[in-house]
N, C-alpha and C positions, 0 to 999 in steps of 0.2 A: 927556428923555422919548423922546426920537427915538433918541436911542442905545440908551440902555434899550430899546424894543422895537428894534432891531437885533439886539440881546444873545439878546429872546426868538427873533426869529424865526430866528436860529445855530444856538441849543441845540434847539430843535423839530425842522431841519433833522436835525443833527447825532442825535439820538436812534435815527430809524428805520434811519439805516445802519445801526447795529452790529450788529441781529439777519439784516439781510439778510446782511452779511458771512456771519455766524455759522452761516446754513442751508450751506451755499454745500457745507462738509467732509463732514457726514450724507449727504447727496446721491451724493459722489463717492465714498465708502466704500461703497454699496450698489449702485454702480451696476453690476459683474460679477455678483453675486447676480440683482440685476432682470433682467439680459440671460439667464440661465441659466433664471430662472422661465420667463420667455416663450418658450424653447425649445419646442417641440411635443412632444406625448409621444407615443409609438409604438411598438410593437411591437420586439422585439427581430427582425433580418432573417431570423440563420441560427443553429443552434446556437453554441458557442462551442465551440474548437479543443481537443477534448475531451482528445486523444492527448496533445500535448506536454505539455498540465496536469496529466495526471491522472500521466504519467511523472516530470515536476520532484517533484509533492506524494509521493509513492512516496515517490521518492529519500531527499526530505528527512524522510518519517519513519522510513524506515529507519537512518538515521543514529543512534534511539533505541531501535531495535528487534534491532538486527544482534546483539548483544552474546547473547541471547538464542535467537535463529536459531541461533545458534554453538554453546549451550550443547545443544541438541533433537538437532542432527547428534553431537553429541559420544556424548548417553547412547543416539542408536538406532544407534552403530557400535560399540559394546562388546557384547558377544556372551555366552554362556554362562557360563561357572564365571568368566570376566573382570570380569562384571557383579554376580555375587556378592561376588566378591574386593574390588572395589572399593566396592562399598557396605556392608561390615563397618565400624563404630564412625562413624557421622557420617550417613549413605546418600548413595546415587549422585551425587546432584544436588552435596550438597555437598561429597561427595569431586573430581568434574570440577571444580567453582570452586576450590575450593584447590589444585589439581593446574596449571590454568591460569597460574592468577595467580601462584604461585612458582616456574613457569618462564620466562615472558613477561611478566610486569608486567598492568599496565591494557591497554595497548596488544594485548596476548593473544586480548581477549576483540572486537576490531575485526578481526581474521584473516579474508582474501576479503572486503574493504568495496567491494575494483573491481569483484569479479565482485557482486555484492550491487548494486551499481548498474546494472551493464551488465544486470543479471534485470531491474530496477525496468525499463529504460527497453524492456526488449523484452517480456515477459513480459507486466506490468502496462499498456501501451501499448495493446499489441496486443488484450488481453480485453476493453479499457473502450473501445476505440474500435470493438468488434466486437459489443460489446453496447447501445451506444448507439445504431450504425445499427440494429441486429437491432428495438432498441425503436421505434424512429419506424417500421421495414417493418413490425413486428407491430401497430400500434395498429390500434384501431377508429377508424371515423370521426367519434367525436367525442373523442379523444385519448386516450383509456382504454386502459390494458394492463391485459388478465385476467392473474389470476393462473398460470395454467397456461402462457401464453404469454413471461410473464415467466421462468418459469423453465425455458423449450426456449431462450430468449436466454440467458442465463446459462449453460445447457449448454453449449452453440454457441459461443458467444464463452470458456467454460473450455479448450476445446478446441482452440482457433485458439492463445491465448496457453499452455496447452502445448505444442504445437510449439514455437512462436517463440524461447519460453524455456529449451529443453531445453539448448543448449550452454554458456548461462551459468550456468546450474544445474549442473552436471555439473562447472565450474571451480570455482563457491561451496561447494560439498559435499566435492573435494578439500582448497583450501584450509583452508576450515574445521576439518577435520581431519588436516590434515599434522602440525600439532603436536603428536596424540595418539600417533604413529608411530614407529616407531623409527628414530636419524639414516640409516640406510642404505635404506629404505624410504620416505622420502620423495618428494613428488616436487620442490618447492623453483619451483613457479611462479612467477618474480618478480611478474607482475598477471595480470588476465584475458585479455588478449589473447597475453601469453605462454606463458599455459596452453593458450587457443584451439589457436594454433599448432602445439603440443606432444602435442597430444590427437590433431590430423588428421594429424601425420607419425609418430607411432610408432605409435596405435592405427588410423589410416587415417580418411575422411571419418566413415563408420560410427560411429565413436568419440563424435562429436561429438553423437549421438543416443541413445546407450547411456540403456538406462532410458525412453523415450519413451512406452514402454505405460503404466506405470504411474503416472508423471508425466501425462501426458494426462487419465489416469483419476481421480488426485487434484484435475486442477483443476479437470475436470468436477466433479466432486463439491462441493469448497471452491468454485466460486465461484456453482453454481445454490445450493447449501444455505443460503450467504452472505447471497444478496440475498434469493432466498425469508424464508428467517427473518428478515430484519432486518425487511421488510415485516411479516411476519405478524407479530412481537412489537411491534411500532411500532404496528400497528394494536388487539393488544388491551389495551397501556397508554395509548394515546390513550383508549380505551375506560370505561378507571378514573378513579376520582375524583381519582387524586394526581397525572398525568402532562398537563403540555401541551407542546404544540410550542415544543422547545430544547433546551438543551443537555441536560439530565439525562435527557431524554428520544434523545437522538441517541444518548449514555453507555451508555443502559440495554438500549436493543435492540441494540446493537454486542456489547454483553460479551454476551447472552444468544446472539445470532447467531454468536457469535464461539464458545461453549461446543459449539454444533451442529454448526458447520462444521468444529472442528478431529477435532472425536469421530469423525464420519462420514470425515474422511480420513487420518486417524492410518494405519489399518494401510498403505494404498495408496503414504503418505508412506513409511513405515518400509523397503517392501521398493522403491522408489524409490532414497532414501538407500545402501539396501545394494548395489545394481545399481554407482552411477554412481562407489560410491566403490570399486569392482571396478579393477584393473589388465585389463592385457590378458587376461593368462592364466586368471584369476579371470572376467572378465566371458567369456570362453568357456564357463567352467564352469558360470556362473549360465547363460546363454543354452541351450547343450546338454546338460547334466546335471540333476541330483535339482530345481534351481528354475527350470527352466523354463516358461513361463507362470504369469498372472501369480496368478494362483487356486492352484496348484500351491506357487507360492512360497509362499505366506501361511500356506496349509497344512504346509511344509516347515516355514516360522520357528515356527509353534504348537505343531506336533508335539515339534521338538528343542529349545526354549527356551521351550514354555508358553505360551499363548494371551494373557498378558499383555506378551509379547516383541512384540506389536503396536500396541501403546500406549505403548512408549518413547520419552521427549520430550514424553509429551501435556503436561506441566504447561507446560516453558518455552513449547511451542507454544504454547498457550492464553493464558498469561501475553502472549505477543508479540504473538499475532494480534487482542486488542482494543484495545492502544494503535495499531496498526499501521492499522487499520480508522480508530479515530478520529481519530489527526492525517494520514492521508491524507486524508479529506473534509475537516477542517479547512483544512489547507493549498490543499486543491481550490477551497473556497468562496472563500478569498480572491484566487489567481489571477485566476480568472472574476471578481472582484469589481473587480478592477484592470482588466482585460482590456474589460470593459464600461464601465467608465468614461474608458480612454483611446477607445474607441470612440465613444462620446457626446460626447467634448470633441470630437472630429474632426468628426463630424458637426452638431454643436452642436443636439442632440436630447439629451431625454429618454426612458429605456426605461422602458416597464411593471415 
């Protein structure tokens, strides 16, 4: 009897351990989560480091965009009875692709990818980190940007990253088209900065600005047109029954934004293009001859090549400039998305 209950009071003993063991592992698995719950939630301090992000996300969606960029430079530097010639039995667009690709390969159509980066990181740098302070100085006092004010920033900051970007523009639009040139007319830039070089010691610093006006003028144009429309179209398919906040909707005023922005800078683009891809000699000509200024030009290119000679390139443009638009935000959101969370872990906060 006495052993018997020994026996019981063992196993009664023994029973309630094993669940207590058993809590013991739930516990320690959640215990990083529960410490990150009770984090404090707070305001995010300062913007986030808009320049460097918005330069990397450029970069890397050019990387799916260039191919096309290439193709836009190609059909608005083919000129007159050349442009006919060339688009007999197939048209323009894919006579330059075929023309490309069984000279150079694949690799053809990636021609000026350094200077394409060195534009991303100055160019695109510069407007988005110019238009983001311009947005926090224009706000009202309860955080609202009017639309009118929205788009004197996007003027402003077009304007700053024209400049900025004029000399690697000016290398991307040679390279790009060195290939369409004849071998002794080239100029054989081995990258961008040895084009840089090449540009200030034979055509002089000047050189490195050629085209300024009209490139200014384009990206005024492309990047108030840009942001305006993508707002405005954003707003009246929020507006509809079929559209809500994401992706289809980021998609759909990109591409519509994207059809406004390249339309209204097409011509500005084309006589841009024809300036910078001038030699010396030639870009004296443009400067004090029949295209001088830049109203004058445009007029010159309609007159002797038809009013339609200002809209060459619109397709690839347009093709480029709505993937170009969408995986830059893309890539943008998730920087800032990393970028905030190594900062939360630092401070071991949670952001709004």
């Amino acid at each position: 009897m006495g052993s018997a209950g020994a026996s019981g009071t063992s196993a009664t003993v023994a029973v309630p351990a094993q669940p207590a063991i058993g809590l013991k592992k739930p516990m320690a698995a959640t215990t990083a989560a529960d410490d990150k719950a009770r984090w404090p939630l707070v305001k995010r301090p300062h913007p986030p480091p808009i320049a460097q992000h918005v330069g990397f996300a450029a970069c890397a969606a050019n990387f799916f965009t260039h191919p096309l960029d290439l193709l836009k430079v190609r059909l608005q530097t083919v000129k007159g009875a050349a442009a006919s010639a060339s688009g007999r039995g197939g048209g323009l667009l894919g006579q330059v692709v075929k023309t490309i690709y069984a000279e150079q390969g694949v690799l053809g159509f990636y021609n000026g990818i350094s200077a394409a980066v060195l534009r991303q990181m100055t160019y695109s740098m510069a407007r988005f980190a110019t238009y983001e302070t311009l947005k926090t100085q224009l706000a009202s006092e309860d955080g609202t940007l009017p639309f009118y004010r929205m788009a004197a920033a996007g003027v402003v900051a077009g304007a700053v990253g024209g400049v900025c970007g004029t000399p690697a523009d000016i290398v991307l639009v040679r390279l790009q088209n060195d290939g369409a040139l004849p071998a002794e007319k080239r100029r054989n830039y081995r990258n961008a900065f040895d084009g840089l070089i090449r540009i200030a010691r034979d055509e002089g610093p000047g050189g490195l600005f050629k085209g300024v006006a009209p490139n200014v003028s384009r990206a005024m144009l492309m990047t108030g047109s840009q942001l305006c429309s993508y707002d405005a179209f954003k707003q009246l398919l929020l507006a509809s029954p079929y559209f809500s906040d994401g992706l289809a909707l980021h998609f759909s005023a990109s591409f519509l934004a994207g059809f406004v922005a390249t339309t209204i800078s097409s011509p500005f683009d084309v006589v841009k293009t024809r300036i910078m891809n001038a030699g010396p000699a030639a870009g004296a000509a443009v400067a004090a001859g029949p295209r001088r200024g830049l109203l004058h030009a445009m007029a010159t290119i309609a007159r002797e090549e038809g009013p339609l000679a200002l809209y060459k390139g619109w397709t690839p443009a347009f093709v480029r400039m709505a993937p170009q638009t969408i995986l830059t935000f893309i890539f943008l959101e998730q920087f800032r998305n990393v970028y905030w969370a190594r900062h939360a872990q630092k401070n071991s906060v949670r952001y709004e």
